[in-house]
C-alpha positions in Angstrom: -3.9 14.9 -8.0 -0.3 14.6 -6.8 0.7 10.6 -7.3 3.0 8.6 -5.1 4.5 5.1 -4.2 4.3 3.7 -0.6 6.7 1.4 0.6 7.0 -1.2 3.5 11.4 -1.6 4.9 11.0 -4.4 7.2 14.1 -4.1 9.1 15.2 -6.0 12.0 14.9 -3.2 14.7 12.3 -1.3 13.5 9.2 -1.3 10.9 9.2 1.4 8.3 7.1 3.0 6.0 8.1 5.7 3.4 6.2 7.6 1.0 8.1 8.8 -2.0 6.7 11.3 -5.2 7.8 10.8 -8.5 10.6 12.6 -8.5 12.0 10.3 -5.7 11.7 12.4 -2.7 10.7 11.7 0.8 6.8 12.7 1.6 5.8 11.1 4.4 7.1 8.3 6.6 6.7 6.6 10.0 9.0 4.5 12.2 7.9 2.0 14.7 10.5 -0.1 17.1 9.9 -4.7 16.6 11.4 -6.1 19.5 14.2 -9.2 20.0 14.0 -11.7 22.0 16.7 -14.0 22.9 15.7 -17.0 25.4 19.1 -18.5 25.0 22.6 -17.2 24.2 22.6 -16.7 20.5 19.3 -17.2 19.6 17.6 -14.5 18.0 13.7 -14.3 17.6 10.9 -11.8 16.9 7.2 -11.9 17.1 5.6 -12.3 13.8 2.3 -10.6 15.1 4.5 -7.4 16.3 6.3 -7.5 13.0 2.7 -7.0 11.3 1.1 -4.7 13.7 4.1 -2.5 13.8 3.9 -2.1 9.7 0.0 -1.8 10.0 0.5 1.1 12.3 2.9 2.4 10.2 0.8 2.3 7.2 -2.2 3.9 8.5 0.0 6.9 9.7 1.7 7.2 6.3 -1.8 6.8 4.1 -3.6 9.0 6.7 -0.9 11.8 6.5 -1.2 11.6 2.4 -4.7 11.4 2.6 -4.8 14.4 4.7 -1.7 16.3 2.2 -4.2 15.1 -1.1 -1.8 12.8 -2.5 -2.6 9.7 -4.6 -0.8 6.6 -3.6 -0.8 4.1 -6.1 1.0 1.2 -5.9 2.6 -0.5 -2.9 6.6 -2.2 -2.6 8.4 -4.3 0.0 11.4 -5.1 1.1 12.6 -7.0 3.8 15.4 -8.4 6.6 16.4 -11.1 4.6 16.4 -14.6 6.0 14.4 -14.2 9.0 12.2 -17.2 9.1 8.4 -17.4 9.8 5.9 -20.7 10.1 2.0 -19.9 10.2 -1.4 -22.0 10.3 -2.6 -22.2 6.8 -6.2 -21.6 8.3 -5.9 -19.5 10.7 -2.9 -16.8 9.5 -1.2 -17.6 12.4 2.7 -18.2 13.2 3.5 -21.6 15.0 6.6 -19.7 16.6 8.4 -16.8 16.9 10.3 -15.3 13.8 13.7 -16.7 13.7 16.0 -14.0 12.7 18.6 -13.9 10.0 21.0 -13.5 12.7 20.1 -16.0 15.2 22.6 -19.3 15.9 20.0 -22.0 16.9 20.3 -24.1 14.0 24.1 -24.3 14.7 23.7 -28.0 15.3 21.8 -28.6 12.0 24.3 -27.1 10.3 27.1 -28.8 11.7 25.9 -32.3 10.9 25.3 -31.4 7.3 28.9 -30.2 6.8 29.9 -33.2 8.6 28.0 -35.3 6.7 29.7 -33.9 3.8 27.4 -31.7 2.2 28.8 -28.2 1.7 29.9 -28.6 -2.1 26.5 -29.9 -2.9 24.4 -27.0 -1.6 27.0 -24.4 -2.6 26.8 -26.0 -6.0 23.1 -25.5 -6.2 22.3 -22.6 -4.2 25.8 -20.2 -4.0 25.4 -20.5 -0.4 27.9 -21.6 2.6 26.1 -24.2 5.4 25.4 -21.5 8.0 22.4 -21.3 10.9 21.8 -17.5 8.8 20.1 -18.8 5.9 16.4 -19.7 6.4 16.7 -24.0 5.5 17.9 -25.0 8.8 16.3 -22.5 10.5 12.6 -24.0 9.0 13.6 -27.2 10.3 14.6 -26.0 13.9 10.8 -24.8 14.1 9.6 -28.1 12.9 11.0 -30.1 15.3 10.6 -27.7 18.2 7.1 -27.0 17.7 4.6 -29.9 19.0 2.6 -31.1 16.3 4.7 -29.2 13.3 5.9 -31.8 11.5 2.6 -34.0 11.2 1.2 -30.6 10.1 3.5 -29.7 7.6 2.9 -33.5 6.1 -0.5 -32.7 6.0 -0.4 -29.7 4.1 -1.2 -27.2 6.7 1.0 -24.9 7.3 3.0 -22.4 5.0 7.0 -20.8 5.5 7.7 -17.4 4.1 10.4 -14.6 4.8 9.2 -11.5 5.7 7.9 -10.0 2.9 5.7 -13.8 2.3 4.3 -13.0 5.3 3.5 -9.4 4.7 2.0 -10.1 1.3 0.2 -12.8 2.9 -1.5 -10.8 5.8 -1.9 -7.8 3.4 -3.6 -9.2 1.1 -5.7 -11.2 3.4 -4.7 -14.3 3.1 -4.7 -14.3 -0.7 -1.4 -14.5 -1.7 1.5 -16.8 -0.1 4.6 -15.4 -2.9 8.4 -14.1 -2.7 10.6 -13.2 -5.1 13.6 -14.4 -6.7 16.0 -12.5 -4.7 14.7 -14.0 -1.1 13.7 -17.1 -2.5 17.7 -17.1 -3.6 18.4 -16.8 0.4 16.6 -19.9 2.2 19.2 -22.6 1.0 16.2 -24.2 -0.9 16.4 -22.9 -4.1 18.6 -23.7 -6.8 20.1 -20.6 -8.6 21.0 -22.6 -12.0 17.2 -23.9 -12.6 15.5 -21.0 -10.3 13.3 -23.8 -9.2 13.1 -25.2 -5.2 15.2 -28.1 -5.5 13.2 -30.9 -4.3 17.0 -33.0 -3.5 17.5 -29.9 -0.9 14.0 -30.2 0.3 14.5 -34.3 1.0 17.7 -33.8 2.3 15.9 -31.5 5.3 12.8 -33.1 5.2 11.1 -29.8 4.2 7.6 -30.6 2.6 7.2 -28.7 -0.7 3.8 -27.4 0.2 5.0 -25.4 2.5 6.6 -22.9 0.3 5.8 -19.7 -1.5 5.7 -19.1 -5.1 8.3 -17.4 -6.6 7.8 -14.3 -8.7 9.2 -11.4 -10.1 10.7 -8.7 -7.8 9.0 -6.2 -10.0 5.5 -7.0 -11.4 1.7 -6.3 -10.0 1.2 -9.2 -7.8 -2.2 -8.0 -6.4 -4.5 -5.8 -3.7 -3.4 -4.8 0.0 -7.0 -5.3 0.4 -6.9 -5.3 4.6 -5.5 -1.7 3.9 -9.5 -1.1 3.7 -9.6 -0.9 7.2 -7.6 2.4 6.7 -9.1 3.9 4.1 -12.5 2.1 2.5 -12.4 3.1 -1.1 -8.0 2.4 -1.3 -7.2 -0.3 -3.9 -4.0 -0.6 -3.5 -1.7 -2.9 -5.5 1.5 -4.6 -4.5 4.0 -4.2 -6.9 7.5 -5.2 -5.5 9.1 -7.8 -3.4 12.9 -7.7 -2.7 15.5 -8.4 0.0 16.8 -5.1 1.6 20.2 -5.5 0.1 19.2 -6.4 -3.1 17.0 -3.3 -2.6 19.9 -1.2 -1.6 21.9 -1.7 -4.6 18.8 -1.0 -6.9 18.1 1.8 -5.3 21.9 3.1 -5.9 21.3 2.9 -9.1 24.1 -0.2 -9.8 22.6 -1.3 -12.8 26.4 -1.9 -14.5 28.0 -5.1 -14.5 30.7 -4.5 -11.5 28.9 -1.7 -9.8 29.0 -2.2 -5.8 27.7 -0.8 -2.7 28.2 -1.3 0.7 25.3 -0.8 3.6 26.5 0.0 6.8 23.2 -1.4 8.8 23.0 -3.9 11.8 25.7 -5.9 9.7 27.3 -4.9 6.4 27.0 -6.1 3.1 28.6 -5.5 0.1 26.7 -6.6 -3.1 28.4 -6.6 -7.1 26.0 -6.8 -9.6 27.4 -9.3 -12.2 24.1 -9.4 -14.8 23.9 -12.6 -16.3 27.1 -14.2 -15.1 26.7 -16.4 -12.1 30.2 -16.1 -10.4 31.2 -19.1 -8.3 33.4 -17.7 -5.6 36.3 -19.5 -3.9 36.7 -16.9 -1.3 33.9 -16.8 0.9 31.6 -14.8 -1.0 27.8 -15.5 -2.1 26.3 -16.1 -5.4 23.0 -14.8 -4.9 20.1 -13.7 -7.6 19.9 -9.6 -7.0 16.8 -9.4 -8.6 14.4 -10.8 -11.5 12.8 -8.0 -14.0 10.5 -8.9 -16.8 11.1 -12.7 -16.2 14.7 -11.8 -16.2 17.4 -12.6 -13.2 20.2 -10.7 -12.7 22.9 -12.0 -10.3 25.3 -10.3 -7.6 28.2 -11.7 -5.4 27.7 -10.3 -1.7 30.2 -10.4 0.9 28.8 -10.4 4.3 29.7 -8.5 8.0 27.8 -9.8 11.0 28.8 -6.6 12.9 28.3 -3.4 11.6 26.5 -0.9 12.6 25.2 -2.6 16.0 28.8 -2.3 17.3 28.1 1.2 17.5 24.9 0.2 19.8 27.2 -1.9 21.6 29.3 1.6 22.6 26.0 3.5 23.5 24.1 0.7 25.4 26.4 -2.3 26.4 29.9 0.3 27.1 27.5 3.3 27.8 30.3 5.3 26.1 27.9 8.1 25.1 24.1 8.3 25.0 23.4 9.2 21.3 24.9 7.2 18.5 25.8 10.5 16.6 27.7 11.5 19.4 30.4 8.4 18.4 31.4 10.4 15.7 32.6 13.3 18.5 35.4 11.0 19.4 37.0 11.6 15.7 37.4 15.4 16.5 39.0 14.8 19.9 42.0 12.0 19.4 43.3 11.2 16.2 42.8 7.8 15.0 42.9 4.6 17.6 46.6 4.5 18.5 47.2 0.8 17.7 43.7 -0.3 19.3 41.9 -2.8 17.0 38.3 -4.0 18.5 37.5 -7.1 16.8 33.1 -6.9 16.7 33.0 -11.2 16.6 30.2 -10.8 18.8 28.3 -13.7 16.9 31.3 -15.1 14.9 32.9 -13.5 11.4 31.6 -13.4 8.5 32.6 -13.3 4.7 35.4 -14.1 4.0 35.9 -16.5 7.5 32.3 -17.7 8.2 34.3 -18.7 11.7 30.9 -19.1 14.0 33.1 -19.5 17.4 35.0 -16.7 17.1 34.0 -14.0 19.8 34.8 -10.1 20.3 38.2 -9.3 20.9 40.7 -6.2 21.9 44.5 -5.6 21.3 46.8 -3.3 21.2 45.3 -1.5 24.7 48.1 0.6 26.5 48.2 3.1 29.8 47.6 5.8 26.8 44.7 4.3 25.7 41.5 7.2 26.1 38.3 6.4 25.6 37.9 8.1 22.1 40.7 5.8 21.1 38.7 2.9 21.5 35.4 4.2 20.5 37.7 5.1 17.3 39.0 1.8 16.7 35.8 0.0 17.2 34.4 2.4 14.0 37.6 1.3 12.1 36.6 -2.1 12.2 33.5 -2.0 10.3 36.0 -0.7 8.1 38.0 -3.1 8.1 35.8 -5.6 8.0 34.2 -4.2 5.1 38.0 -3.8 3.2 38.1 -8.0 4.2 35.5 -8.8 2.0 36.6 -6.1 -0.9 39.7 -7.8 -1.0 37.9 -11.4 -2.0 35.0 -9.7 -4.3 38.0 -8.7 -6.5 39.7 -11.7 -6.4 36.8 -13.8 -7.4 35.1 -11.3 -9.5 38.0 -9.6 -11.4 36.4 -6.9 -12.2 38.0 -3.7 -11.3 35.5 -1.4 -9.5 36.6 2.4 -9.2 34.0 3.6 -6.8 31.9 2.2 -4.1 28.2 3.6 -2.7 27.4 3.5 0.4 24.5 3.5 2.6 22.6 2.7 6.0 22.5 4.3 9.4 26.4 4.4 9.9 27.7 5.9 6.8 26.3 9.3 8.2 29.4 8.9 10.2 32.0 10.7 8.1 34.6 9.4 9.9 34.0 5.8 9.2 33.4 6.7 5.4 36.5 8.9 5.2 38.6 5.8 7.1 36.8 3.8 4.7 37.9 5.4 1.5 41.5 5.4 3.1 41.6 2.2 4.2 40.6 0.9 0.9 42.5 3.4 -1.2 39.0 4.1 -3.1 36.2 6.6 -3.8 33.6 6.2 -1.6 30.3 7.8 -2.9 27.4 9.2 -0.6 23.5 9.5 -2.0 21.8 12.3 -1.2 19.1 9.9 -0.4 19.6 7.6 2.6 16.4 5.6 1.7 18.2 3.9 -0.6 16.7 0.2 0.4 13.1 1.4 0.6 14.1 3.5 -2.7 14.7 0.2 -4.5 11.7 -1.0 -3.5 10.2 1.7 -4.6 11.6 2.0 -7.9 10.4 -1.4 -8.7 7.2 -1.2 -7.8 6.7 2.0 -10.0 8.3 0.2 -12.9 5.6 -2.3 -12.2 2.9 0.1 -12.2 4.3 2.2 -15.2 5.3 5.5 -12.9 8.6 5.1 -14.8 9.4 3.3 -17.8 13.2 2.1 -17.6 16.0 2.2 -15.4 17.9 5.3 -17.2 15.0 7.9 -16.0 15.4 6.6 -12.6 19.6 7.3 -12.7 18.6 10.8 -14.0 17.0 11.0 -10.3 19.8 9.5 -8.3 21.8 12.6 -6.3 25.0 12.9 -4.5 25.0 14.4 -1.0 29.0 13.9 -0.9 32.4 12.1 -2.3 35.0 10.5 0.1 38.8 10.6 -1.4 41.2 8.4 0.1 44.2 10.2 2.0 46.4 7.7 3.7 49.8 7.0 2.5 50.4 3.2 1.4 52.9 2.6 4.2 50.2 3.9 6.7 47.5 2.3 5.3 49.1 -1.2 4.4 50.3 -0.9 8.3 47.1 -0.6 9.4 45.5 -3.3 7.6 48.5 -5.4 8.5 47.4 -4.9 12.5 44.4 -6.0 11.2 44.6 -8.9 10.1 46.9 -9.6 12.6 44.4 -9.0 15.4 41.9 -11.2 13.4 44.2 -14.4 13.4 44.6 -13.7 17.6 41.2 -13.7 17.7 40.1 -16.7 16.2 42.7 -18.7 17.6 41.3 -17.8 21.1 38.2 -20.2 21.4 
């Protein structure tokens, strides 16, 4: 009987579920829509029963199609939206309060009187990560003190914190297993990526109980049964056997197993991950030190360079500009003008990110004239997840100094040949396209069959990875060092208007 690996992508618009044979290809999949809420300007929250129900459903129309094709599935992986915070009853499974997403600002004021206080070497030092409302520390304690009765519970011992895939596990396993792995665990601001331990002078500093946490394992290992998958299919014993961030997942599943290979994922946001092995590089620019993933009781590490605004500036065109009603249709606008004729769009809808972390900064336009069409600005608003992305190439060499000759991309936006072709030019680089677009669910996916012995090292699984297409740059350096120039010029206007 045909043999496959079924894997969870817990995303931040939608739950996902992919089924993938041996060989790596696509077999069955289903797609449901988790919805945002936002009670106050910049908070961003999601209901953790609607994140579970909407990857149940998902899994019962996945094993049901395979059951009903006679394939095998036989082992599980997740991945995750990374950060995204979640607080739940130790007896009864359930959350205390909405999920706090990785993007939401509500622990702004946490933040701020930690870096006043004086604290931003001393967490950078122990975790590689900049004070900043995204990572899940502050965001634990905003739930805490917001939620009547939290923090007496938490004392007591009640109540457990997890990303999203801790919470999956948990549920899916029916309350058997509260665990993450290395690579999410490396993204709360609680663990200490020199001793790969929580660090207990983090926890005290936030007043974060240590029972509250998950353990930490391996992003690749069998961890145990989805036994509530029973309800789907009686006689299915099926083992979990990954847990990884998405965009650690996304650079596994490029196959960036080399010291200095780098991919960019043009999602929601963008982020650009180097895989540095065993060298923990402290960056001076902005960047993160982060763990990419633990194998075998071995961590690898990766510098990431982060974009609030990717992908969802396109969404802002469709639904906020109504520009066009289908988000391949932004693409049209590449075929009808050339280029954005001095328009920049700066996408600060909820600040900058790497290599600025400015959290006031806010959207911006420039360069508008009575010339300026439509397709111009749709153009220029493309360009600037470009740009955005060239912003933190720029510092990932700097700090890394390692010279990189390619870059691989993936997500929902770098179907958009136009961005990727800008991209290449912008950057004066190759800019390489999988064949593949599952490539965060694929990494998942690789790991977990590592795990359960579907393949045996990483070489077979680069024997697998194809190509759908490779981006040369074209732009002249005078053109492109003019453009970047407007850039960053537009960039300074717009964070000195606050």
């Amino acid at each position: 009987m045909k043999k496959c690996i079924v894997t969870i992508d817990q995303g931040t618009t939608s739950s996902r579920v992919i089924a993938f044979d041996e060989e790596g290809n696509v077999i069955s999949k289903a797609q449901l829509e988790v919805s945002i809420v936002t009670p106050h300007n910049g908070w961003v929250e999601q209901d953790a029963e609607e994140i579970y129900e909407t990857v149940f459903e998902a899994l019962k129309i996945v094993l049901n199609d395979l059951k009903e094709k006679h394939i095998t599935p036989v082992v599980l992986g997740i991945t995750n939206q990374r950060e995204t915070t979640i607080i739940w009853d130790k007896k009864t499974g359930r959350p205390i309060y909405h999920a706090v997403v990785w993007q939401s600002r509500q622990s702004q004021d946490i933040c701020e009187k930690l870096i006043n206080d004086g604290y931003e070497t001393f967490i950078k030092e122990k975790t590689g990560l900049l004070i900043n409302p995204y990572f899940s520390a502050t965001k634990i304690r905003f739930i805490l003190d917001h939620v009547e009765g939290a923090i007496q519970k938490a004392k007591n011992g009640e109540l457990s914190f997890g990303t999203v895939d801790s919470y999956l596990a948990y549920r899916l396993s029916e309350r058997k297993l509260h665990i993450t792995d290395y690579s999410n665990a490396s993204r709360t601001m609680l663990f200490n990526i020199h001793t790969l331990k929580w660090d207990q002078e983090l926890l005290d500093l936030l007043q974060i109980p240590s029972s509250l946490l998950p353990k930490v394992r391996n992003s690749s290992e069998i961890y145990g049964v989805a036994t509530a998958l029973k309800k789907i299919i009686p006689d299915l014993d099926l083992p979990i056997g990954s847990l990884i961030g998405d965009q650690q997942a996304s650079l596994f599943g490029q196959c960036c197993f080399e010291k200095g290979d780098i991919k960019n994922t043009y999602g929601t946001g963008c982020f650009m991950l180097m895989n540095t092995k065993d060298e923990l590089i402290d960056s001076k620019n902005g960047l993160l030190s982060t763990i990419a993933w633990s194998m075998d009781n071995k961590i690898e590490y990766a510098l990431e360079g982060s974009v609030f605004v990717g992908g969802s500036a396109v969404q802002w065109l469709r639904d906020g500009m109504r520009l066009f009603e289908k988000s391949s249709d932004c693409e049209l606008a590449s075929e009808m003008v050339e280029g954005s004729e001095g328009v920049y769009v700066v996408p600060a809808f909820v600040g900058l990110g790497t290599p600025y972390w400015d959290n006031d900064a806010r959207g911006a336009v420039f360069g508008l004239t009575r010339a300026t069409k439509r397709e111009h600005f749709i153009n220029a608003t493309v360009e600037s997840i470009a740009y955005q992305s060239k912003d933190v190439m720029e510092v990932m060499l700097q700090d890394s100094r390692i010279p990189f000759s390619s870059l691989a991309v993936d997500g929902g936006a770098s179907v958009n040949n136009y961005l990727v072709q800008f991209q290449a030019d912008i950057m004066n680089l190759k800019i390489v396209r999988p064949e593949c677009m599952e490539t965060t669910a694929l990494g998942a996916t690789y790991l977990a069959g590592l795990a359960s012995k579907i393949w045996t090292n990483k070489e077979e699984l680069k024997r697998k990875h194809r190509l759908d297409r490779v981006f040369m740059p074209h732009l002249s350096e005078e053109k492109r060092d003019r453009l970047y120039s407007g850039w960053k010029k537009a960039i300074k206007a717009t964070r000195t208007f606050k």
